[in-house]
Structures are given as C-alpha cells and as structure tokens.
C-alpha positions as CSV (number, residue, x, y, z in Angstrom):
1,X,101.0,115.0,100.3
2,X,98.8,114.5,103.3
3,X,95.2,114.0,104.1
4,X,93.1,114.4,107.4
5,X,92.1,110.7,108.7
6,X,88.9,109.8,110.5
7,X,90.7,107.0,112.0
8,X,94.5,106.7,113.6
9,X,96.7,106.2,110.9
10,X,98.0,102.3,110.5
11,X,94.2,100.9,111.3
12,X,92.5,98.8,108.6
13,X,91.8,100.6,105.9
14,X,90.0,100.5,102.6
15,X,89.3,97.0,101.0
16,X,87.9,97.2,97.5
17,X,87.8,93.8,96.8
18,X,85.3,93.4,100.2
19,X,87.1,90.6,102.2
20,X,90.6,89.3,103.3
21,X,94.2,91.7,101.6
22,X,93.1,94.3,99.8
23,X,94.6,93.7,96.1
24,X,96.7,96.3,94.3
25,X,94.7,98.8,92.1
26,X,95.0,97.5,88.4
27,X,97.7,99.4,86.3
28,X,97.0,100.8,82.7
29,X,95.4,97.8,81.0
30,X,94.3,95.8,84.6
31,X,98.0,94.9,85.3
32,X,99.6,94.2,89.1
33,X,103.3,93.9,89.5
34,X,104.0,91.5,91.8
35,X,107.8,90.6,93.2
36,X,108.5,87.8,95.5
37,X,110.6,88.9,98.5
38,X,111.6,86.3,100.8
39,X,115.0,86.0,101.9
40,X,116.8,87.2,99.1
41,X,119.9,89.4,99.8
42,X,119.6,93.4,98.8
43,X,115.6,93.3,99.5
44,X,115.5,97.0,99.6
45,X,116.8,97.7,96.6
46,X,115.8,94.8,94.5
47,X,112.2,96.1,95.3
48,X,113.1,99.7,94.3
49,X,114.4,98.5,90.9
50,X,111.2,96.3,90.7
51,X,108.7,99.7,91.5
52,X,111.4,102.0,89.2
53,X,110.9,99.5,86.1
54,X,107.1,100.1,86.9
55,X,107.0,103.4,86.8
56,X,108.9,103.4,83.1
57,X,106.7,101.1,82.2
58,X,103.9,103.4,82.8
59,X,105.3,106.1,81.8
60,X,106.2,108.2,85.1
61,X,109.7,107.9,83.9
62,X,111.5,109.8,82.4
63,X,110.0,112.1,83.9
64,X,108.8,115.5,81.9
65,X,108.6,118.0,84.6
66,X,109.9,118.5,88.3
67,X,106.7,117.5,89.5
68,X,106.6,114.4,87.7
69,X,110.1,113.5,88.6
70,X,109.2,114.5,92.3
71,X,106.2,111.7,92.4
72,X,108.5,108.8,91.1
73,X,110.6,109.7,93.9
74,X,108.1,109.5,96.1
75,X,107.1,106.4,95.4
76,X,110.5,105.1,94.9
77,X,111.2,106.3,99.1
78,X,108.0,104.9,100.1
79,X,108.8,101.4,98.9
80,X,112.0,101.8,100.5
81,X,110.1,102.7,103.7
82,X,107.8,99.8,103.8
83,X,110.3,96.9,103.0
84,X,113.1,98.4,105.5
85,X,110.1,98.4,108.2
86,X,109.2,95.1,107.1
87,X,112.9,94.2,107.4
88,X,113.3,95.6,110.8
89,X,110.1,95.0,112.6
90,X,108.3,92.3,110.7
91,X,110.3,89.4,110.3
92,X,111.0,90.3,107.2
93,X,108.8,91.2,103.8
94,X,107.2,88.3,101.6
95,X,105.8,90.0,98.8
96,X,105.7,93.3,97.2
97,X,102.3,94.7,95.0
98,X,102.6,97.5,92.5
99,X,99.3,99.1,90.5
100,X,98.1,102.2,89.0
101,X,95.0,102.6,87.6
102,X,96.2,106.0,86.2
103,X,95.1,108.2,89.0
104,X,96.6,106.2,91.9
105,X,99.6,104.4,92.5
106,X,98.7,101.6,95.1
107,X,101.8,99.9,96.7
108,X,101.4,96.9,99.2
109,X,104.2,94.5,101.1
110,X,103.2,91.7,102.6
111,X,105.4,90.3,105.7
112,X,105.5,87.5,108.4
113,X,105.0,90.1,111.2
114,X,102.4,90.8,113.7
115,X,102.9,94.0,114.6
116,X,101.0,97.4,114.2
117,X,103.0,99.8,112.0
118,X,102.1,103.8,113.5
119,X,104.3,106.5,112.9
120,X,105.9,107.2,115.9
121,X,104.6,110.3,118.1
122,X,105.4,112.7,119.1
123,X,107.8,112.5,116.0
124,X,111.2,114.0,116.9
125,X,112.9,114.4,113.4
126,X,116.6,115.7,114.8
127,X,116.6,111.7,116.4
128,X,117.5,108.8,113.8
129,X,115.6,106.3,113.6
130,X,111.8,105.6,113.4
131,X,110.9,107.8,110.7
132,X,109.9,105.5,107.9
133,X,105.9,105.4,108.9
134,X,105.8,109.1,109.5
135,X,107.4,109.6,106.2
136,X,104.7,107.5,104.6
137,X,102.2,109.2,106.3
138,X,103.3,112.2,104.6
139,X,103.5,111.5,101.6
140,X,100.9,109.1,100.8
141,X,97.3,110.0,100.3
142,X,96.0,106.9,102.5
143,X,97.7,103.9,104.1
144,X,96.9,100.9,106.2
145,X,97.0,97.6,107.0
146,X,95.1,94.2,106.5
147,X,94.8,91.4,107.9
148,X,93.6,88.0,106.8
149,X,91.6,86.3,110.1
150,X,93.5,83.4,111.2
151,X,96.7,83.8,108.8
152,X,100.0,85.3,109.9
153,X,101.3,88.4,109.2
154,X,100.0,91.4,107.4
155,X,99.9,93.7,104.3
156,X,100.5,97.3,104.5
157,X,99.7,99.4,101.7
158,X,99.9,103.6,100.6
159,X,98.6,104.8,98.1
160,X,100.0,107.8,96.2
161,X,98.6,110.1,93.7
162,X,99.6,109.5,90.2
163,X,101.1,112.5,88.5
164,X,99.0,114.9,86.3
C-alpha cells in the first residue's frame, strides 16, 4: 500500500505526542511492545520473532484469510527492513517499538545513527542492494523520522494498516 506525500518521504513526520520521538500508537488495551536491541547477535530476527509474537497476540495471527496473512507479512518484512538499515547504515539499532490501536500498526527503531534514511532514486530493482526504504515506502501508509534536538541518533517509524 502506498499514499501520495506532501513532503519527500524520510522527512519528519507526524508526532502525536507534540514534542521529541514520536511514541508507538497504543495496542488493544494502551499496550507498546518494546524490545531492547543493542548488540545482541541475530538482531534481525530476534526483532521479527518479537513483532510475530505481537501480532498473535493481537490476533493478526493465525491469520483467517489471504489478506490477513498478507498484512502480517508485511509487517513482518518491514521490521526486517528497518533493523537491517539500522544495521547497515546506522550504527546499529537500539530499540524496537510495536503498537496497534486496532486500525494501525505503528512500528518504530531507534538507532545511534545520523543519517537520513530515503529510498533510493531512481530505484533500479534488477540491482541488489538498497531496496529496504523503497520497500517501506511501499508498503507502509506513512513513514518518517524523528529526531530529539541535541541527542544522537534517530527513530524511524511506518505505519501500516491493520487488517479488516
């Protein structure tokens, strides 16, 4: 899923809470799954297990329908993409967020880096390499990134629709 964006994708985007890292929307019942990342070995998919015991836990697993099963695997290769880029370009993740408040599923990973995540353009998918923001573009609803003034590093968050 994709949406038309008034501003280039990767910019600051939403903060509900009105200042500084935009929290994780609350899950059923105002929960936020939080895992610590650091420098644990098998980041990637520690924080896959972490998001796929979320998503049973909120009942998008099992999933009922093709469509259902689709947007857990969404989510599941979204995570994937923001902690490898984290990995790769950011010095490495420090924390991953997980919430749904029933319509949205708000992920967030917080790293040391201080660069700007974009999708890289022109994208040329027969190349490997440098997909993992374009891939997020696509399939979240929104993404982003904040910053805290005068702290390190960053938190980029997507946000994809919750299935129906």
């Amino acid at each position: 899923m994709s949406t038309t964006r008034q501003q280039p994708p990767g910019d600051l985007g939403p903060e509900p809470s009105g200042a500084g890292a935009a929290p994780a929307s609350g899950a059923p019942g105002g929960a936020v799954r939080s895992l610590a990342l650091g420098s644990a070995s098998g980041i990637v998919p520690m924080a896959r297990d972490f998001t796929r015991q979320a998503l049973y836990d909120w009942g998008w697993l099992p999933a009922a329908s093709a469509d259902r099963r689709a947007a857990a695997e969404d989510v599941l290769l979204v995570v994937s993409e923001l902690v490898t880029n984290a990995c790769l370009h950011a010095d490495g993740p420090e924390q991953l967020k997980v919430g749904c408040d029933g319509k949205v599923l708000r992920l967030e990973v917080t790293d040391r880096g201080t660069g700007q995540p974009a999708p890289r353009t022109p994208h040329r998918a027969g190349r490997p390499g440098g997909h993992g923001m374009f891939i997020v573009q696509r399939l979240c609803l929104d993404w982003g990134v904040v910053r805290v003034p005068g702290a390190s590093g960053k938190t980029v968050w997507a946000e994809l629709a919750a299935p129906s």
